[in-house]
C-alpha positions in Angstrom: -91.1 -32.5 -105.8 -91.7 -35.3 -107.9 -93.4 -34.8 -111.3 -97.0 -36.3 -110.1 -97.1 -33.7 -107.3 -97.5 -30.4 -109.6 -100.6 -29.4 -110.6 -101.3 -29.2 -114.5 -100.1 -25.5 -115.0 -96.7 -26.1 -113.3 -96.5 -29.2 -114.7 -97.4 -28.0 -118.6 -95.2 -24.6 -117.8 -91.9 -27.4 -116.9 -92.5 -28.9 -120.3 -92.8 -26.4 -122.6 -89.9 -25.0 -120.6 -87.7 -28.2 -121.4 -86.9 -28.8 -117.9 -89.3 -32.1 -117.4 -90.2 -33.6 -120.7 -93.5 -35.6 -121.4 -92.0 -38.8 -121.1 -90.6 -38.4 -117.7 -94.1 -36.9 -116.6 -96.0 -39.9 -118.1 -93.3 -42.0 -115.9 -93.6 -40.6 -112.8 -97.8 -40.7 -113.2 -97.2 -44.0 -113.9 -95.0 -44.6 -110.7 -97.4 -42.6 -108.8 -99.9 -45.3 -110.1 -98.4 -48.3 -109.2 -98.2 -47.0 -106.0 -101.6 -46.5 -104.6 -103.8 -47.7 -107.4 -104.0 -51.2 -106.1 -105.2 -49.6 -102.8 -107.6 -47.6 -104.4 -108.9 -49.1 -107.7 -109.6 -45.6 -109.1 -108.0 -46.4 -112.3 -109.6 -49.6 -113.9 -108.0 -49.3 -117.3 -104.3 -48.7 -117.6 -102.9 -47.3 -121.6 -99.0 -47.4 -120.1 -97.8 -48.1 -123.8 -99.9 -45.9 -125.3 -99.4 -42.6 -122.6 -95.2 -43.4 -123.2 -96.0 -43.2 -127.1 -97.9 -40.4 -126.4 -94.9 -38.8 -124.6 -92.2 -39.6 -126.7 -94.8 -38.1 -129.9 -95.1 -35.3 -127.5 -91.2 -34.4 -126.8 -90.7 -35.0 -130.2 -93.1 -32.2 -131.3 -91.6 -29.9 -128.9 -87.9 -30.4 -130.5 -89.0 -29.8 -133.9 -90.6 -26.3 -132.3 -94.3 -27.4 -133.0 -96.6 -25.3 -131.6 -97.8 -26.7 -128.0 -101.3 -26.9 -126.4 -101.8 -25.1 -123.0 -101.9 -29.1 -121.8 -98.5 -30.3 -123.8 -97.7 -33.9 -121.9 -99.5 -33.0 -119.0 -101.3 -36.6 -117.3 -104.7 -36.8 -117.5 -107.3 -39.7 -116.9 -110.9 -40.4 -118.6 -114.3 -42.0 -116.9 -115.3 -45.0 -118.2 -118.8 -43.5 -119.3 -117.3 -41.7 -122.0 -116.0 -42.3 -125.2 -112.2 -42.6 -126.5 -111.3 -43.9 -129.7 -109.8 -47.5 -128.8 -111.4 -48.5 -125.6 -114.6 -49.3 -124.2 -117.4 -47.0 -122.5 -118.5 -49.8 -120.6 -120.0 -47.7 -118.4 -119.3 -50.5 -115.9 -121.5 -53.1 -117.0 -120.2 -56.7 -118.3 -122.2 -56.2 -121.0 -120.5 -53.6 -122.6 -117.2 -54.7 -121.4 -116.3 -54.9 -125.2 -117.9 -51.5 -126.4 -115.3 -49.9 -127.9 -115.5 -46.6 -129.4 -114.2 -45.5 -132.4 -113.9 -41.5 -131.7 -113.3 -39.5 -129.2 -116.2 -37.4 -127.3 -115.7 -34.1 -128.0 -114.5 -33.2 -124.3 -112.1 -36.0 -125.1 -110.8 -34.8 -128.2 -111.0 -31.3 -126.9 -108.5 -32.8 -124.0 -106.4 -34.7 -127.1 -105.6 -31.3 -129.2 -104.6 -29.5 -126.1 -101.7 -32.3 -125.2 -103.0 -33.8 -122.7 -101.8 -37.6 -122.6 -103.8 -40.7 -121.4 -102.6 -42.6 -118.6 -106.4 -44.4 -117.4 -110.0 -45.1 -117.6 -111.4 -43.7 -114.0 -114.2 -46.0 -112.0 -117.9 -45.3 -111.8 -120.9 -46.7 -110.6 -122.9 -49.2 -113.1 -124.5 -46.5 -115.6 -123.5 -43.3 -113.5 -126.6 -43.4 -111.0 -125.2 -44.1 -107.5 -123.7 -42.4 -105.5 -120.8 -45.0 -105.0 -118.4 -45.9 -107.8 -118.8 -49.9 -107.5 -119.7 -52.2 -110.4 -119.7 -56.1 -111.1 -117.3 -55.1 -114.3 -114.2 -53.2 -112.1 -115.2 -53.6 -108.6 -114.8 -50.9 -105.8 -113.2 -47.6 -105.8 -111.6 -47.0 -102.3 -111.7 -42.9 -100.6 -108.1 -42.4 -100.1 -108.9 -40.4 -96.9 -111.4 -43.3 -95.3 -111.4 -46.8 -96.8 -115.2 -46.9 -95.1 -116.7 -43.3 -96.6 -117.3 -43.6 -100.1 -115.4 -42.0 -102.9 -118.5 -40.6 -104.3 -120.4 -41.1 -107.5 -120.3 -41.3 -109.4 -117.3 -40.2 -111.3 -115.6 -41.7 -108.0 -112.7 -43.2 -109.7 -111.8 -39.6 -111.3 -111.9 -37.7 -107.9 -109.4 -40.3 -105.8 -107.2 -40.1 -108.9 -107.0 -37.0 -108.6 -106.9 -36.6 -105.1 -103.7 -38.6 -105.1 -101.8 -37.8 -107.8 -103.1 -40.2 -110.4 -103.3 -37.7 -113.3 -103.3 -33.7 -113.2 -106.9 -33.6 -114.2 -109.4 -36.0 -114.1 -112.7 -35.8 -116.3 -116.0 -36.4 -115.0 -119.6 -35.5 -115.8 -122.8 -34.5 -113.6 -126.2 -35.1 -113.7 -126.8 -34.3 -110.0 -123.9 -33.9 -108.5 -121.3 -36.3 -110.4 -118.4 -33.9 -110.2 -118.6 -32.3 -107.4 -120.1 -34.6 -104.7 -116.2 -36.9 -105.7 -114.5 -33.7 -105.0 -116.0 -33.1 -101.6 -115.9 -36.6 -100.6 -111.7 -37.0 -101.9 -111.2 -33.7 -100.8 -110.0 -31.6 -104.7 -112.0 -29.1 -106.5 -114.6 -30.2 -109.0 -115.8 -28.1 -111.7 -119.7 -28.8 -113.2 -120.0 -26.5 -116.2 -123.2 -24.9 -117.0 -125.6 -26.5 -119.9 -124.3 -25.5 -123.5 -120.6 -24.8 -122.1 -118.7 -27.9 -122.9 -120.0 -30.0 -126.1 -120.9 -33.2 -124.8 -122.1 -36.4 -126.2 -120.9 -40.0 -127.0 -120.5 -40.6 -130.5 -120.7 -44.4 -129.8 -124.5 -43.9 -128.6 -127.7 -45.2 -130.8 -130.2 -44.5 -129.2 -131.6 -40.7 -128.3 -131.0 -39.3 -124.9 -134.2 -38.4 -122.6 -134.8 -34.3 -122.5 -133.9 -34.3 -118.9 -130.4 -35.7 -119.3 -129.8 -33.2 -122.4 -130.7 -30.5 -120.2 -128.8 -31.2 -116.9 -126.3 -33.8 -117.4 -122.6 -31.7 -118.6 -119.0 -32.2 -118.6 -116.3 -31.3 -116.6 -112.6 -31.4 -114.5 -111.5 -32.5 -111.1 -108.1 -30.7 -110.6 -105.8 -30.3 -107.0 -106.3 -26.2 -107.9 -108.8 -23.9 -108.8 -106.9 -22.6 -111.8 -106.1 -25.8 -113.2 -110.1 -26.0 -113.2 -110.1 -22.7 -114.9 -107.4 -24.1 -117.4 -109.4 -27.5 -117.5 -112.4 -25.4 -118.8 -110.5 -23.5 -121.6 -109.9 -27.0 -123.0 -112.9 -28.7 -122.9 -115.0 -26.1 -123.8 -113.9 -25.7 -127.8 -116.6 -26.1 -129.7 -118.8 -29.3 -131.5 -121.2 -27.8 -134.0 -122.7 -31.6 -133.4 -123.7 -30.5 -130.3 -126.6 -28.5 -130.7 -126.8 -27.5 -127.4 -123.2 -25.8 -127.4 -123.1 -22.1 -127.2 -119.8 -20.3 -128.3 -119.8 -18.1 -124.9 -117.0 -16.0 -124.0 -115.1 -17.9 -120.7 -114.4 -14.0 -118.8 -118.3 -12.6 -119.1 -118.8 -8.6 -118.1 -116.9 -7.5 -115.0 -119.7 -7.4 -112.0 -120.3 -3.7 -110.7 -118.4 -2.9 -107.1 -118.6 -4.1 -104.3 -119.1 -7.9 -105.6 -121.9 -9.0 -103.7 -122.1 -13.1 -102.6 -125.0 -14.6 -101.0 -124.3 -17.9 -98.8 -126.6 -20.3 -97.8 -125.3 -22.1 -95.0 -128.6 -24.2 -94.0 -130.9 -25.6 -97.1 -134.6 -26.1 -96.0 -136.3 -29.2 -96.7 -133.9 -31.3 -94.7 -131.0 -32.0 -92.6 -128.2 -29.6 -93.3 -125.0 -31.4 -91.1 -123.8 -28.7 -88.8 -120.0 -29.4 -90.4 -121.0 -28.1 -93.5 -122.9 -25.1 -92.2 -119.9 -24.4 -90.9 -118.0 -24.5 -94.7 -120.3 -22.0 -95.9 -120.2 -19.6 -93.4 -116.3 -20.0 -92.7 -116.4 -19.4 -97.0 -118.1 -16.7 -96.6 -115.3 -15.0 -94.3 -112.7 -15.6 -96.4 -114.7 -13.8 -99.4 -115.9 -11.2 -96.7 -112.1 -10.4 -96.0 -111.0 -10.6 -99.6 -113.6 -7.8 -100.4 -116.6 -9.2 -101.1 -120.2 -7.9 -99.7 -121.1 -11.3 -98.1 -124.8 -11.8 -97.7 -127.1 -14.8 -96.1 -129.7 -15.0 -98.2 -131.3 -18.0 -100.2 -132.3 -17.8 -104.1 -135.7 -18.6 -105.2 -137.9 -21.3 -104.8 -134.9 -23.6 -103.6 -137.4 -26.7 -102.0 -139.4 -26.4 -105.9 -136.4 -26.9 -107.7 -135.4 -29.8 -106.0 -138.3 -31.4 -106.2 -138.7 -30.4 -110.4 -134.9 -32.4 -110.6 -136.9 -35.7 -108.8 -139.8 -35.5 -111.4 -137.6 -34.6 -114.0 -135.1 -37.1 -113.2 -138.0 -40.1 -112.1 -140.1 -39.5 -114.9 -137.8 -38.4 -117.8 -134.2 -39.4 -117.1 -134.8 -43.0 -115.8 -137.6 -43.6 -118.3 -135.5 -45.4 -120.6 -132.3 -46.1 -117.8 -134.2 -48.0 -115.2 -135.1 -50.9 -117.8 -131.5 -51.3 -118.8 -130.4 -51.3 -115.7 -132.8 -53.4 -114.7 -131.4 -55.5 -117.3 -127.6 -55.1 -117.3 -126.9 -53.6 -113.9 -125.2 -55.4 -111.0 -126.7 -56.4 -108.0 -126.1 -53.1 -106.3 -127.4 -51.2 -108.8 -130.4 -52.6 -109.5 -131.4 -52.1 -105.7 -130.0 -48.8 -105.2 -132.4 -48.3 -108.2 -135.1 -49.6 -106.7 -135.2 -48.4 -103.6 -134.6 -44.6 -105.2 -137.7 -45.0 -106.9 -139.5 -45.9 -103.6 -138.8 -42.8 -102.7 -139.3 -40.9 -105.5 -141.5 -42.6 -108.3 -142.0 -41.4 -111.5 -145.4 -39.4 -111.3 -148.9 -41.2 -112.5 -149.2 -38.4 -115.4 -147.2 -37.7 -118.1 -148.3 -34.0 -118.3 -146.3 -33.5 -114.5 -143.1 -34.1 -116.4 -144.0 -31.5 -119.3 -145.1 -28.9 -116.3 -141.9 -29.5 -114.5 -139.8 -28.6 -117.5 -142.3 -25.4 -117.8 -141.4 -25.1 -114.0 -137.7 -25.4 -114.9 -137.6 -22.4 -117.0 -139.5 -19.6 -114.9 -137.0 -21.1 -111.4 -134.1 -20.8 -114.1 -135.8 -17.0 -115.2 -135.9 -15.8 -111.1 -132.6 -17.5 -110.1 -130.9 -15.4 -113.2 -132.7 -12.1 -111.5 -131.2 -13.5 -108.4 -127.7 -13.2 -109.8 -128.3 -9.8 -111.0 -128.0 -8.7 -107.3 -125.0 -11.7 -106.6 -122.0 -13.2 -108.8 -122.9 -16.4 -107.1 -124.2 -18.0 -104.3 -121.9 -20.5 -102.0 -123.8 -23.7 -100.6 -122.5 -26.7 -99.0 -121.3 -29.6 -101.8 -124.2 -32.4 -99.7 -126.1 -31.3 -96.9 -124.5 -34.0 -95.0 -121.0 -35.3 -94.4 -119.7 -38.1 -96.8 -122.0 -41.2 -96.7 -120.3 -44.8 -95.3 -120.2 -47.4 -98.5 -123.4 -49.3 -100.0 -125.7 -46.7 -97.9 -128.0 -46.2 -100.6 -129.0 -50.1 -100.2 -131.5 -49.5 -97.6 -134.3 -47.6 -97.5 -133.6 -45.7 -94.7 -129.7 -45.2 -96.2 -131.4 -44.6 -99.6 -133.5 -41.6 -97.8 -130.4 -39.9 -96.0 -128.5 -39.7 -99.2 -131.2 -38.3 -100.9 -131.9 -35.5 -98.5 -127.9 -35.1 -99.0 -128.5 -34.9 -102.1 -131.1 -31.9 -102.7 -128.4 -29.4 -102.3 -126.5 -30.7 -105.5 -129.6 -31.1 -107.4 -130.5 -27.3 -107.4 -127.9 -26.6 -110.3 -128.3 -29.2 -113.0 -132.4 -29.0 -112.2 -131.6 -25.3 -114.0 -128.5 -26.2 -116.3 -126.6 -24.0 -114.0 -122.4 -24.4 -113.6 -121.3 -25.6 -109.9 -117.8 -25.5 -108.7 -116.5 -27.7 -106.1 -114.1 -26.7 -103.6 -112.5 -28.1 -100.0 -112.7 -25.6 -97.2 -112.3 -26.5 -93.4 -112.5 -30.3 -92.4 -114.2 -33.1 -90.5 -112.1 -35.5 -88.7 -110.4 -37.2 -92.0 -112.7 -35.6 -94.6 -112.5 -32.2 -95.8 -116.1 -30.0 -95.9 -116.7 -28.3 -98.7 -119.1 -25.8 -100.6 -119.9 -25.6 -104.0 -120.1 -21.8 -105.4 -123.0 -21.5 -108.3 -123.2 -18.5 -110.3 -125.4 -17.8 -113.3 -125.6 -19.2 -116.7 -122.1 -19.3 -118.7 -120.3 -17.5 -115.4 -118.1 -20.6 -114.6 -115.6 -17.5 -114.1 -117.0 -15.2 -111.3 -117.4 -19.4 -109.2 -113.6 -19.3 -110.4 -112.8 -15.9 -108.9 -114.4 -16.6 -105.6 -112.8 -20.6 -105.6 -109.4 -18.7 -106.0 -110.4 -16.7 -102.8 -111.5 -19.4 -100.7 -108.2 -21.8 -101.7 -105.8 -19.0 -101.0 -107.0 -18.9 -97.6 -107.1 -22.4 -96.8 -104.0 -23.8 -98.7 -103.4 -25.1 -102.2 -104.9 -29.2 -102.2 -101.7 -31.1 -102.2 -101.9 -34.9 -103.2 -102.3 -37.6 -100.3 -101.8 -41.2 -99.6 -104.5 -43.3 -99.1 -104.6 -43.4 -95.5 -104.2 -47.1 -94.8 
């Protein structure tokens, strides 16, 4: 194979080995690049001199018999919503074109000391709230599986990356399903850690962040294998005692008691559930079933309240402050997405609804963690629906399908909960795919059962775009 084709832990395992060095991994990325990137546009920012100097740092350290990071001169790209020392969050917006930050996030850092090397900046919608990674700044970021379906959003750019063998890892952050609705939509696993697990904030930023984004939006990989996600999180979850929302948690909680006990919930009330992705769960839920698991359809609490506690949370918290700038510095597309999201879900009349729905937030959070004292996780689909066609969101009636796609990936960062992403079965071009979500600071027993499900249905491997 050619270096771009392993997955990080092969990849890392061949370095430390000294039978591929950094450079010639950085090379072949790079390669691997130039090849479908112009397709694509999932990398808007290319650091070629910097990733080589990286790489020739990086096989220097290992001759001198340094010690090595579990990600020595492995590839890995960044989303342009997030700060690295030397370039710009832009956050796609012109207006911040020139933003450049002068440290590292934390999850980037964290990345930094492990080894990882830089090779590109990965698309995203204008300030991270569409579902379609587009902006006036970069332009459009293409699905490698279906020029016409959307990558996803919106860390879009990070999940055809790596889909296609742009990078070993990809970074991306969620709000309401910003990790893992990419990895459905391209096809790779996605990994939403749970609130307090990875430290995460930009050190670039002035101004404070609403309560609602502190309490739902976190950090975390897209990856071609489930245990480069698990290797992913070992990284990015070091500590930041800036970060007062980090908790030093262990990443392997308690064993479970026998049998392990999974719930599925192939249909999610409140809305259309595509039949396709029923079909995920429940074709999930064999492989576990045959692997060992007590397999159970069952639904966790109050699953239509939490969704609608993330829509008042998020219309009357979260886009208290956003909607003006985007309003302001947004493209075309995102100002309209914007408003026609609002349409259908306003921010309520009364300030007191938002206080209640945080007060709501806590006691769903309290009964879904008695819920997973019966189940290590429950497996749901990724979106209710199958991928939505590009620029849906700008009509009302597309606007209204994607958010009743939408209420599924909701439920977890509505309780700070950890989500992970992963392909199973498929839909003409696309792959379906379920998300497994355990409780709080378990991102390990969602990594057990991922590790099921992929050995039953075949290790991701990296695709051309498919025109």
């Amino acid at each position: 194979m050619e270096l771009w084709q392993y997955d990080a832990t092969d990849l890392a395992r061949l370095i430390r080995l000294g039978q591929a060095s950094a450079r010639e991994a950085v090379t072949s990325c790079l390669k691997r690049v130039d090849a479908v990137n112009p397709k694509l546009n999932a990398i808007v920012r290319r650091m070629d001199d910097e990733a080589l100097a990286q790489a020739d740092a990086a096989d220097d350290a290992r001759k001198r018999g340094d010690d090595l990071g579990p990600l020595h001169g492995v590839p890995v790209t960044t989303k342009i919503n997030t700060d690295q020392k030397g370039h710009p969050t832009d956050n796609g917006a012109v207006e911040y074109k020139n933003l450049i930050a002068a440290e590292d996030a934390p999850v980037v850092a964290n990345l930094r000391r492990a080894g990882a090397i830089f090779i590109g900046r990965t698309n995203a919608p204008a300030f991270s709230m569409r579902a379609f990674s587009d902006n006036a700044l970069h332009g459009r970021t293409y699905n490698p599986r279906d020029r016409s379906i959307g990558p996803g959003g919106s860390s879009g750019g990070a999940g055809a990356a790596a889909a296609t063998g742009m990078g070993a890892i990809a970074q991306g952050n969620d709000i309401g399903g910003s990790v893992r609705i990419p990895a459905y939509c391209n096809g790779v696993v996605g990994l939403r850690v749970g609130l307090g697990r990875i430290p995460a904030f930009n050190p670039s930023a002035t101004a404070p962040r609403p309560i609602g984004a502190l309490l739902m939006a976190t950090q975390g990989p897209h990856a071609r294998t489930v245990r480069d996600a698990r290797l992913a999180l070992t990284v990015m979850a070091k500590g930041d005692q800036r970060d007062t929302r980090w908790v030093d948690a262990p990443i392997t909680g308690p064993a479970p008691p026998r049998p392990l006990k999974i719930a599925i919930a192939p249909i999610i009330p409140g809305g259309f559930t595509h039949p396709a992705q029923s079909e995920a769960v429940r074709r999930a839920g064999r492989h576990l079933a045959n692997a060992g698991y007590v397999v159970e359809e069952v639904l966790p609490p109050d699953v239509e309240d939490v969704v609608r506690v993330w829509h008042v949370i998020g219309a009357g918290d979260v886009f208290r402050p956003l909607a003006p700038t985007i309003e302001k510095y947004g493209d075309a597309a995102a100002v309209k997405s914007l408003h026609l999201w609002r349409e259908l879900s306003p921010p309520p009349n009364d300030a007191n609804a938002v206080l209640e729905a945080f007060a709501q937030r806590d006691l769903h959070l309290f009964r879904w963690q008695a819920f997973f004292q019966n189940y290590v996780a429950v497996v749901m689909p990724t979106l209710c629906d199958l991928p939505p066609p590009v620029d849906q969101d700008l009509t009302l009636d597309g606007q209204r399908k994607i958010l009743d796609s939408l209420r599924v990936s909701f439920l977890a960062p509505a309780l700070g909960l950890p989500g992970l992403a992963v392909p199973v079965g498929s839909h003409g071009t696309l792959r379906t795919g379920v998300q497994i979500v355990p409780g709080r600071f378990r991102e390990d027993l969602a990594l057990d059962a991922g590790e099921v499900i992929e050995a039953a249905e075949g290790i991701v491997r990296p695709i051309d775009p498919a025109w």
